[in-house]
N, C-alpha and C positions, 0 to 999 in steps of 0.2 A: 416661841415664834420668832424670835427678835432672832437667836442665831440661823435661824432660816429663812430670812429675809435675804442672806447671803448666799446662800443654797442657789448653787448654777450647774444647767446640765450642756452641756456642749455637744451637738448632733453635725455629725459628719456626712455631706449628702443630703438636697433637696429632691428626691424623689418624691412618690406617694407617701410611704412609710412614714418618712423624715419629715417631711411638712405635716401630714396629720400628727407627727409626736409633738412638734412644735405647739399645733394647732391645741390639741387637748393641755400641755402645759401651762400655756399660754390661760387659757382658759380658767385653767385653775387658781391661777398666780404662781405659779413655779417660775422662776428666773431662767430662760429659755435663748441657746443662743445658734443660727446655724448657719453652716457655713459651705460654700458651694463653689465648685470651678466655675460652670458657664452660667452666664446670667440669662440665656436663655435656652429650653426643651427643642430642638428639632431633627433627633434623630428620627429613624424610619420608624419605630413602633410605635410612634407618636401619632402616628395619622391614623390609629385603626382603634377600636374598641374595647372596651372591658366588661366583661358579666359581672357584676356585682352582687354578690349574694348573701343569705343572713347574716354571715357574718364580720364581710365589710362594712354593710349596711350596720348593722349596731355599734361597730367601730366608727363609723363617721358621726353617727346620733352622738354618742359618748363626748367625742371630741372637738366636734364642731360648733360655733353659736347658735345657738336653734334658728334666729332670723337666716344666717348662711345655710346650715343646714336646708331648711324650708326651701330656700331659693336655687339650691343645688337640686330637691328634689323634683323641681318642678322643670328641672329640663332632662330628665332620664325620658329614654326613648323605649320603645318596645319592643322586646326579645322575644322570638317566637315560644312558643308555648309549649310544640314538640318535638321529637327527638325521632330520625329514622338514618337506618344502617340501608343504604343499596347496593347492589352490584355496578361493576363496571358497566352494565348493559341497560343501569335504570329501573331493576328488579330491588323490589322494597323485600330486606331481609330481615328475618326474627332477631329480634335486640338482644344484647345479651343483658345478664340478671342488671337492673340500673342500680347504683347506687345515690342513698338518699339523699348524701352531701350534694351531688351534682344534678340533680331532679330538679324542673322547673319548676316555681312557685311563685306565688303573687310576688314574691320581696324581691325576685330576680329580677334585676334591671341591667337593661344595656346602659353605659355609659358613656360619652367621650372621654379619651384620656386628658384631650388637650383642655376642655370643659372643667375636668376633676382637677387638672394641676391648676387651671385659673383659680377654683373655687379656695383649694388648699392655698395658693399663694394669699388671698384678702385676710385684709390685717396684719399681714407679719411684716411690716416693711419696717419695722424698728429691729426684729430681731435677724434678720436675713440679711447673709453677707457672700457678696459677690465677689468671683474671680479670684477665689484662694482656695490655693491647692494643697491638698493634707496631704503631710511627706512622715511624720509618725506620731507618735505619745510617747509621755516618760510619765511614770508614777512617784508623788513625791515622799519624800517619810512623812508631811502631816497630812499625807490623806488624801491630797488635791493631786489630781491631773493635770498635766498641761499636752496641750496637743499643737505642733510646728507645722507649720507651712512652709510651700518652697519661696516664697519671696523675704522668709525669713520670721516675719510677723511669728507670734504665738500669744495661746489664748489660757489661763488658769479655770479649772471649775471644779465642780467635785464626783460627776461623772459625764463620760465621754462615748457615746453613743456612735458607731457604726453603721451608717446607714448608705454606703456609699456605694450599692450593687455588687452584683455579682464579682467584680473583679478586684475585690474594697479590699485597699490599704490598711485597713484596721484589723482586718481577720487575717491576714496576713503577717504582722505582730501579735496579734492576739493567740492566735486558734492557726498556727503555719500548717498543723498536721490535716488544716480539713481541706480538702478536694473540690476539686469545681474542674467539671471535666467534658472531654466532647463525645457526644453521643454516637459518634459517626453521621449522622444524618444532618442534611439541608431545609431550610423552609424556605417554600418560593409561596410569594402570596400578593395580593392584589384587590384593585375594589371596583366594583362597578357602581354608579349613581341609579337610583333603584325609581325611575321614570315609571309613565304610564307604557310607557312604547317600550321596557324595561319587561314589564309585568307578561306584554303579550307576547312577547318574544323565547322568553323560559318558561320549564314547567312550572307550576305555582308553587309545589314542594320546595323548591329553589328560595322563594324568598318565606313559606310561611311557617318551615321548618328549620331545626337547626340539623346538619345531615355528615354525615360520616361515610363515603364511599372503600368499600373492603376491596382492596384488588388483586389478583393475583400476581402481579407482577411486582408487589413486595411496595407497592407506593401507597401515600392515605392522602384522598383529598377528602376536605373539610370546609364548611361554608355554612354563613348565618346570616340573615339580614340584623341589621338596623333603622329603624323606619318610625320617621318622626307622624304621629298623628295629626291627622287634620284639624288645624285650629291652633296649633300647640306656638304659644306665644315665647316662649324663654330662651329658644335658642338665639345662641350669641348674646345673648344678655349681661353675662358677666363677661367682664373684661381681664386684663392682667399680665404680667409681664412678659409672658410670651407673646402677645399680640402683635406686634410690630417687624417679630422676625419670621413669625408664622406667616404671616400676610407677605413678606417678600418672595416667598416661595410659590404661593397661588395655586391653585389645580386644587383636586379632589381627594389626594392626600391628606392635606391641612387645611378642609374644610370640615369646621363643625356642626355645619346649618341643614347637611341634606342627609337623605336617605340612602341606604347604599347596602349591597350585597357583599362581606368580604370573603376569602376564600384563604383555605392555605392548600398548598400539594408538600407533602413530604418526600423525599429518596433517600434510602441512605446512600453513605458516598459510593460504595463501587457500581451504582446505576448509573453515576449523575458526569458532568464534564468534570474536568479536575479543579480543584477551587480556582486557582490564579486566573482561567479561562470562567467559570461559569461566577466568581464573582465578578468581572467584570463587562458582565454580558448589562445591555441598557434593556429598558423593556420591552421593546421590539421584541429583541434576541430571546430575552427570557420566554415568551409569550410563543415565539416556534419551537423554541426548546418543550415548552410544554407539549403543545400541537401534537409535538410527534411524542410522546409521551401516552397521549390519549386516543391516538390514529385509529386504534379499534377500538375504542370504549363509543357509547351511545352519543351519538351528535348532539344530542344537546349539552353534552358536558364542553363540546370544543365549542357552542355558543357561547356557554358563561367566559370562557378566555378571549373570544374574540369581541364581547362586549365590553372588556375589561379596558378601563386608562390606564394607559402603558406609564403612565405618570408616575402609577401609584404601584407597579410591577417592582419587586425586590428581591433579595436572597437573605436570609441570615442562618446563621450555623444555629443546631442544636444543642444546648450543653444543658447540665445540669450539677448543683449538689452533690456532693454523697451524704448518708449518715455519719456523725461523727459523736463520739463520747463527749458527755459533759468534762467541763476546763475546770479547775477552781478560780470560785466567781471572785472578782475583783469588782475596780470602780468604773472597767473598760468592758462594754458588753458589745453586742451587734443587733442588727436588725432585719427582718425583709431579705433578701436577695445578696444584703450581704454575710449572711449563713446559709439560708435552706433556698438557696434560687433555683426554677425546676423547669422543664417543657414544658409547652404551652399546652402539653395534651392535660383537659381538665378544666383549663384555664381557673387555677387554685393562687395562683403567684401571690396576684395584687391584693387580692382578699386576705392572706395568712398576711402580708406584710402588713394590712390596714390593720386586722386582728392586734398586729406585734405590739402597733403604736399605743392602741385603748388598753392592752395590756400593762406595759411600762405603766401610762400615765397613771393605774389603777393601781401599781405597786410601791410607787413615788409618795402619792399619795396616803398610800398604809404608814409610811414611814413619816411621813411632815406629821398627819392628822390622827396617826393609830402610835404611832409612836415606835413603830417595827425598827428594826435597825436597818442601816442601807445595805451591806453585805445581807442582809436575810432578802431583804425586800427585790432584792437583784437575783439571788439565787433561787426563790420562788419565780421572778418572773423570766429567768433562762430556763428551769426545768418545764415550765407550761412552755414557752418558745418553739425549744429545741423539739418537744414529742407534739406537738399540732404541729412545725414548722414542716419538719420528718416526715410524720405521718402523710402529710401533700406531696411531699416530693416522692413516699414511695408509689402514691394510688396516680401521680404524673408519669413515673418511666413504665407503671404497670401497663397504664395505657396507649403509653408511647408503644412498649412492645406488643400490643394488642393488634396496633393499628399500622404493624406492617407482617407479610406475610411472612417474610425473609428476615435470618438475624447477621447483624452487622459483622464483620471480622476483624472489625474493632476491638480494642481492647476493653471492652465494655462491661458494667460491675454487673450482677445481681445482689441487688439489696430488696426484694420482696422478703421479707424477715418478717416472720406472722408476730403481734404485739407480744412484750416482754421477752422476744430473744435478744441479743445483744444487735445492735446497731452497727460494729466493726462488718465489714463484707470483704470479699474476694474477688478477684476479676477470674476469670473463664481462664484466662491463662494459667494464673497461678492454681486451680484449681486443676487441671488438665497435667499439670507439670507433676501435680503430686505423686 
């Protein structure tokens, strides 16, 4: 035990992932250190929600103090309970076959994100380091890692974790040959505050379901309430680093206190304005661009947009993962988003990456207290990683492509690869070319 006393793992990226690995190391007594560019979350997805489901859910239990734990639980909000597909015209249509992973159930909780990062930031404030920016790794001949920063700083451990999103420095060294790629498609999305004068205004289906619109003109709009119970004492309760810069921004965005309807509309790109124009559109602009979007679909769908705070109106691109082959395992692994990051069709992300963290901590562990060696202990817990991480990313672009009627002219992969065929995929191009 004495030579693991010096046992230090370095996590790259304060995300959800990265701070719950923190969190469960921590926890354990593992020598835990991590380190982050901005010291405070306020980009756009920051303001909207998370479904939490069994298996984040047993991922936070794992690794959270049970006091935090308990106090996190007690401010999850309620997620509707069912699921309907309609027409553009408001006509409820036969579901297709559901699967089980994504079926509501008691453990399904809506969450805030901003709420989950406050809850994951309590207690780490000895191991959390601010406004350093990871520029690479080197691996040493006794074993140790060291990972550089761009102010020059660097830090020694004996594994170095990847947790730095989709666009992460480390798999980029690590893993150059894995992919992360644009789907062709836009998400325009928004949130209305979910009032009494809210309620009498849409159809109820609006806020008491979660609903999937099929349209023929190759678009998916999508929409769930969030809706705090009457009585419900814990919101805003926990506090935390982000507080301060959340609050300078104000509106209904980065607010974690109310109830609210969010929504997203998808297009792929040759529907939509051209990026340079429709990313720059404020949300006015987005909000007519929808309008005519919807001009013949059923009026209450152009209510939801017209109730919507243009505050909270946005764009961001689609991208996703592809499958990639296992690497041989070193001291340098990945996590979350920064290997298998997917569409938000599913909403699988936050869970498989919560999943990642209870995992690692649970293989760290075989090796301090089972005695496993570390290269085992890493290479069992990348082969469970990569085939859960995978598996979500394939049943995300499954339903990405579900839920548009029209296919992109993108150069866009299929990786629907039924279990145990190879993982390598094709794009349409090269396939077409042969």
């Amino acid at each position: 035990m004495s030579e693991y006393q010096g046992f230090k793992v370095i996590v790259i990226g304060a995300g959800p992932g990265g701070l719950l690995l923190a969190q469960g190391l921590k926890k354990h007594g593992v020598n835990v250190a991590v380190y982050e560019r901005d010291v405070a979350r306020t980009d756009y997805l920051q303001g909207f929600r998370l479904q939490i489901r069994s298996r984040g859910i047993d991922a936070l239990q794992a690794c959270l103090p049970d006091a935090l734990y308990q106090s996190f639980a007690s401010t999850y909000a309620a997620a509707p309970g069912e699921y309907a597909l309609l027409s553009e015209q408001l006509q409820e249509l036969p579901r297709r076959d559901p699967d089980p992973e994504v079926e509501h159930s008691e453990r399904e909780k809506s969450v805030s994100r901003i709420t989950l990062r406050q809850v994951l930031l309590s207690g780490l404030d000895d191991v959390l380091h601010y406004q350093k920016t990871y520029d690479r790794y080197e691996e040493r001949d006794d074993g140790k890692v060291v990972a550089y920063f761009t102010d020059g700083s660097s830090v020694v451990g004996d594994v170095l974790v990847g947790a730095d999103g989709a666009n992460s420095r480390v798999r980029r060294q690590l893993v150059p040959q894995a992919r992360w790629v644009d789907t062709g498609a836009r998400r325009l999305a928004g949130k209305i505050e979910l009032t009494d004068a809210v309620k009498r205004s849409v159809p109820a289906l609006f806020y008491q379901k979660t609903v999937s619109v099929k349209s023929d003109s190759g678009y998916n709009l999508f929409f769930t309430s969030h809706e705090f119970r009457p009585g419900h004492e814990a919101v805003g309760a926990i506090g935390g680093e982000d507080a301060a810069a959340i609050g300078e921004h104000g509106g209904l965005l980065f607010d974690n206190a109310k109830s609210y309807i969010m929504w997203a509309l998808s297009g792929l790109r040759e529907q939509l304005p051209p990026d340079d124009e429709l990313f720059s559109y404020d949300g006015g602009q987005l909000r007519s661009f929808i309008n005519q979007v919807v001009e013949t679909w059923h009026p209450a769908y152009r209510q939801l947009f017209d109730l919507s705070d243009t505050s909270t109106l946005g764009v961001l691109p689609i991208r996703t993962s592809l499958p990639v082959e296992p690497w041989p395992t070193r001291t340098v692994t990945l996590l979350g988003d920064a290997i298998h990051s997917m569409t938000y069709f599913r909403a699988l992300g936050a869970n498989t990456a919560l999943a990642d963290a209870a995992l690692f901590v649970q293989q760290i562990l075989a090796h301090r207290d089972g005695g496993k060696a570390l290269l085992a202990a890493l290479h069992d817990y990348e082969a469970q990683m990569l085939e859960q991480g995978f598996d979500a990313v394939r049943k995300s672009i499954a339903a990405f492509e579900q839920g548009h009627a029209a296919t992109s002219q993108h150069d866009w992969p299929d990786v629907r690869s039924a279990p145990g065929q190879s993982l390598w995929v094709q794009s349409h191009k090269t396939r077409q070319a042969a």
